[in-house]
C-alpha positions in Angstrom: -54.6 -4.1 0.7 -52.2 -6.1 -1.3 -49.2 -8.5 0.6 -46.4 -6.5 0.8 -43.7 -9.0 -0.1 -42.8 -12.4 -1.5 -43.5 -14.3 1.9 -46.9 -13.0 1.8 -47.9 -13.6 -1.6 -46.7 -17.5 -1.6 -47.0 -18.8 2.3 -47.7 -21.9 0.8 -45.4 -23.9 -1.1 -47.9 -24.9 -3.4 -51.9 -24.4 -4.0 -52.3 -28.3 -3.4 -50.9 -27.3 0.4 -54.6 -25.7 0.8 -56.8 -28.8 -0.7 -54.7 -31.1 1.4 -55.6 -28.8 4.2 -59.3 -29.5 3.4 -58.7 -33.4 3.1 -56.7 -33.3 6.7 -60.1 -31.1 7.9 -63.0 -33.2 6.0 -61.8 -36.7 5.6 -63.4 -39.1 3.5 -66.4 -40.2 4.4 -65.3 -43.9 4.9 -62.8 -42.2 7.6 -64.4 -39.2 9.1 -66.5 -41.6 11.4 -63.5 -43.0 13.4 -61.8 -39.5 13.4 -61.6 -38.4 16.9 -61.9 -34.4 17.4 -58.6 -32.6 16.7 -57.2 -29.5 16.8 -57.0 -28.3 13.5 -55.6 -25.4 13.5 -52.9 -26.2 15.9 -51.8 -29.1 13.6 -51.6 -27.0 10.3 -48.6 -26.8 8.3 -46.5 -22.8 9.5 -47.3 -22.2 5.5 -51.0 -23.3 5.6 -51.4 -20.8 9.0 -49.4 -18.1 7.7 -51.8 -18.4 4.5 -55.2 -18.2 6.7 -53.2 -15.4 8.9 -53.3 -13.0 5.3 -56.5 -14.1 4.4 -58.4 -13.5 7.3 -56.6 -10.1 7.9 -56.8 -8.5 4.3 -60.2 -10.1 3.3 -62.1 -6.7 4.3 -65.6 -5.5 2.5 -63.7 -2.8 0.7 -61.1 -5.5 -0.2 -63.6 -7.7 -1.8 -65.6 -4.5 -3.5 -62.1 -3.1 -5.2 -61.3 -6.9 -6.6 -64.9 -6.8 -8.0 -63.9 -3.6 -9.8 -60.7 -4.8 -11.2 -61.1 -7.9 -12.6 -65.7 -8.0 -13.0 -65.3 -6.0 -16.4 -63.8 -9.3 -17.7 -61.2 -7.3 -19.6 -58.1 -9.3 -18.9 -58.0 -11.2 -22.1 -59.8 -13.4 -24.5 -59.8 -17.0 -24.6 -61.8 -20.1 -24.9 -62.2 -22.5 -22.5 -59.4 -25.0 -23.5 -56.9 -22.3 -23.7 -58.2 -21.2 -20.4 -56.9 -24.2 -19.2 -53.8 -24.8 -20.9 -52.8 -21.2 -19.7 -53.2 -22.3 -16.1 -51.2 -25.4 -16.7 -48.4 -22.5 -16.9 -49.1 -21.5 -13.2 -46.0 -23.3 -11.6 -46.0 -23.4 -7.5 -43.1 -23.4 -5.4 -42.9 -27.1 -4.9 -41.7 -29.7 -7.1 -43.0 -29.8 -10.5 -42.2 -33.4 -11.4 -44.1 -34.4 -8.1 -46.9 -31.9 -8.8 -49.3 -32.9 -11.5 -50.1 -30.7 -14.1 -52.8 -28.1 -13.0 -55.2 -29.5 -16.4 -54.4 -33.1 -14.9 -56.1 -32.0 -12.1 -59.1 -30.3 -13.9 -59.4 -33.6 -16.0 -59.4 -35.8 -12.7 -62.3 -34.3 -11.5 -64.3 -34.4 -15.2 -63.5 -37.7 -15.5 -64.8 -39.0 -12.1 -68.4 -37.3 -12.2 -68.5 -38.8 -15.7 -67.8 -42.2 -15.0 -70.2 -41.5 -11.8 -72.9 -40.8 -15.1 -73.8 -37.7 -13.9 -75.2 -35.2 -16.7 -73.1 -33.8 -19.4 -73.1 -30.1 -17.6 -72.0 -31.4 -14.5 -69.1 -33.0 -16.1 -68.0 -29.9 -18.0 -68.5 -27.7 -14.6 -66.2 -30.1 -12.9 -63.6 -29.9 -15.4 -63.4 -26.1 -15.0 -64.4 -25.0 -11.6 -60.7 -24.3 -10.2 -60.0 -22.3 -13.8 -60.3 -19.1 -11.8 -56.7 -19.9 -10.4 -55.7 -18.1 -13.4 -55.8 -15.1 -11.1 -52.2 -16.3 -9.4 -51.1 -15.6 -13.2 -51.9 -12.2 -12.5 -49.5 -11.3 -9.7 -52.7 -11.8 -7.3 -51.5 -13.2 -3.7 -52.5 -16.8 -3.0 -54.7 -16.0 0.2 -56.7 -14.0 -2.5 -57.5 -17.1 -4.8 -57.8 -19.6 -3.1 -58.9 -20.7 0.7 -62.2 -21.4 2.3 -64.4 -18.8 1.2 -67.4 -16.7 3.7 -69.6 -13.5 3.4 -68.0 -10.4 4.2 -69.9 -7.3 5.9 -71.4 -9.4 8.7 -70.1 -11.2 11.5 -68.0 -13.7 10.7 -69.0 -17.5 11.8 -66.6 -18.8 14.8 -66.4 -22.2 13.1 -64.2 -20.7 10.2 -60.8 -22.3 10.1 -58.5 -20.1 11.9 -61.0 -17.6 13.4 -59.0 -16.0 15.7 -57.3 -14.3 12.9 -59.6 -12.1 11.9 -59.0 -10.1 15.2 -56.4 -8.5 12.6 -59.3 -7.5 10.2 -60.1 -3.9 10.4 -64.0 -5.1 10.0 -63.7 -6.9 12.7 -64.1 -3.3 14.6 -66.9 -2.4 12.7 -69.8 -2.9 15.0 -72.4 -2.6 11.8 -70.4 -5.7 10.0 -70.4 -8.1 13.1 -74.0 -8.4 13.7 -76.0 -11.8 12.1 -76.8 -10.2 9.6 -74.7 -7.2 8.8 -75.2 -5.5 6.1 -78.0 -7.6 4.4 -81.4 -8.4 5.4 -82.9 -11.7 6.8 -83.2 -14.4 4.0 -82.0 -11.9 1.4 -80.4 -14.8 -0.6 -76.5 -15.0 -1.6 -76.7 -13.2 -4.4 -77.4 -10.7 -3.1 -74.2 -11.2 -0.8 -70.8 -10.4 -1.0 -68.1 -13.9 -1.0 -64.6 -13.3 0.3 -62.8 -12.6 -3.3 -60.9 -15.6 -4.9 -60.9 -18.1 -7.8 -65.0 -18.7 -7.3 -66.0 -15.5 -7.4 -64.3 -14.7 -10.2 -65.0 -18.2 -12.9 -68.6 -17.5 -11.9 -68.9 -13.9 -13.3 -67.0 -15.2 -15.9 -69.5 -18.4 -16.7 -72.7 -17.1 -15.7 -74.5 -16.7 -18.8 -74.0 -20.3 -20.0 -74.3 -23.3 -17.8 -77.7 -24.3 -15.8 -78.0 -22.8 -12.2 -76.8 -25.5 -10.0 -73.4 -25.8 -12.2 -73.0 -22.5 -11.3 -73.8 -22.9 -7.7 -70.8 -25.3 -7.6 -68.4 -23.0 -9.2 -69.3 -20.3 -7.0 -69.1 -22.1 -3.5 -67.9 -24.9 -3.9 -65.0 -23.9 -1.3 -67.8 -22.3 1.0 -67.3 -24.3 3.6 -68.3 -22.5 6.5 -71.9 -22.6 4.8 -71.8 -26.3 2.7 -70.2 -28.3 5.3 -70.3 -26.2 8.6 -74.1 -25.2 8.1 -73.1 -21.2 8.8 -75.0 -18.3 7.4 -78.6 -20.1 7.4 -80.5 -16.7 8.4 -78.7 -14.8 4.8 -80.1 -17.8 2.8 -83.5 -18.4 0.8 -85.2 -21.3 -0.3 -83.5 -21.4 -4.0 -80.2 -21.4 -2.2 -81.2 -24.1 0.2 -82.4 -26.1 -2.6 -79.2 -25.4 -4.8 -76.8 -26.1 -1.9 -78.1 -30.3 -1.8 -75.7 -29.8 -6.0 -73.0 -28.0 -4.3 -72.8 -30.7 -1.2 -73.3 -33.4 -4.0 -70.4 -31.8 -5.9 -68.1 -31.8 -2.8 -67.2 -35.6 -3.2 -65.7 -34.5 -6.9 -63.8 -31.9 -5.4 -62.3 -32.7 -2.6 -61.7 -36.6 -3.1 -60.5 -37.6 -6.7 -57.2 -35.8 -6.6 -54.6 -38.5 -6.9 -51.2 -39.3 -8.8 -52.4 -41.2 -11.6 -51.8 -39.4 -14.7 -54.6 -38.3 -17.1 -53.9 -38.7 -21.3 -54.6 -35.3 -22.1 -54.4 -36.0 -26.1 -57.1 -38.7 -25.7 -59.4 -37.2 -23.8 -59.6 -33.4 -25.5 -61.6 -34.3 -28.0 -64.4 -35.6 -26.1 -64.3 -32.2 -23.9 -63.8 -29.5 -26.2 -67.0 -31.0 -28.0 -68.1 -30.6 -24.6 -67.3 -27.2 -24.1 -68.5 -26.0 -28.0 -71.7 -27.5 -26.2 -71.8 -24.9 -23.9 -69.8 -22.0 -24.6 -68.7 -19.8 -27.6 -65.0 -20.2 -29.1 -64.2 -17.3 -26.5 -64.8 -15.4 -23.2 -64.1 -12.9 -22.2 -61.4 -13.2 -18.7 
């Protein structure tokens, strides 16, 4: 089911509203240990709850599986990576562009602090586009459909997602065969064999999959997994090669959550070191 109107498409006033969500939810590490227990989601933003309200109601198996049949064909366009990029730096949000950094400035931010970390060359070019499947807001999709904490769909959903009570507004949530453990799957079946709430993850994965090493594409495709990566939820779906993939995506975590800041990135001066990056990696074009 799509969001009938405006208001529903665009609760937030921009996607930053969700990633400072995350910051207000998972501080740094420096300052989670003097955090005292809060409330979280009494203290969210109306924007940020009306945005977990949508997700949590519309973000239904059959949802998910009708997504995966629009958009899994990779028929939207053609493009390479860098144009990829400089197309979402056309995605404006609600809020006020000259406050608002540049969505590639923010793609850069996070390349550039895994590689002055040293990490290996694929981990910087997975950090510079793990947030490219935004480019679904480009196509009219509603934000609680792109971004937001992802889960599994078709079995019960875990109690420490943000904003649980919503899903009382999910028709799955009345399916007695979806809110068992395990659902749908078998014990220790693995993720992929599991179906992700649809969003920007999903979506850059099936679009990457065939070219960067298998924990780089464990970041991109749960890196906002929280409920599994930070909240330790789902253990009985999970096998060993996802337990031992999860230690990258945690690792990755610290990239993605806490290098977002205001100083600018020089674009110019930095694009030739990446797109030798990406010709590293990937062909001249994908297919979106």
């Amino acid at each position: 089911m799509q969001a009938k109107n405006v208001a529903e498409n665009r609760p937030l006033s921009s996607l930053d509203d969700w990633e400072d969500d995350l910051l207000r939810r998972y501080p740094e590490p420096t300052t989670a240990a003097n955090a005292s227990f809060r409330n979280y989601d009494a203290e969210a933003k109306p924007g940020v709850s009306e945005f977990y309200r949508l997700n949590h109601q519309f973000q239904t198996l059959e949802f998910v599986k009708s997504k995966r049949e629009q958009y899994l064909s990779l028929s939207k366009r053609r493009m390479s990576i860098w144009e990829a990029m400089e197309y979402l730096n056309t995605l404006v949000d609600d809020s006020d562009p000259d406050i608002d950094l540049p969505q590639i400035e923010h793609l850069l931010q996070t390349a550039e602090a895994i590689r002055q970390a040293g990490r290996p060359r694929w981990y910087i070019l997975t950090g510079l586009i793990h947030d490219l499947g935004k480019i679904l807001c480009l196509w009219d999709e509603p934000q609680w459909a792109v971004v937001g904490d992802t889960f599994p769909v078709g079995c019960r959903y875990s109690e420490k997602i943000v904003f649980y009570d919503a899903f009382q507004a999910n028709e799955d949530f009345r399916n007695q065969r979806y809110q068992s453990e395990l659902g749908i799957y078998e014990a220790g079946c693995g993720l992929d064999q599991v179906m992700m709430s649809w969003g920007h993850d999903e979506y850059l994965y099936h679009v990457v999959k065939d070219y960067l090493p298998l924990p780089g594409l464990y970041m991109i495709r749960y890196h906002s997994c929280y409920p599994i990566h930070r909240e330790r939820e789902y253990q009985a779906l999970l096998n060993d090669r996802d337990r031992e993939m999860f230690a990258w995506v945690n690792d990755f975590n610290q990239y993605d959550l806490y290098t977002k800041r205001d100083e600018r990135m020089n674009v110019a001066s930095l694009r030739p070191f990446y797109e030798e990056l990406i010709a590293e990696y990937f062909p001249s074009e994908l297919c979106w």
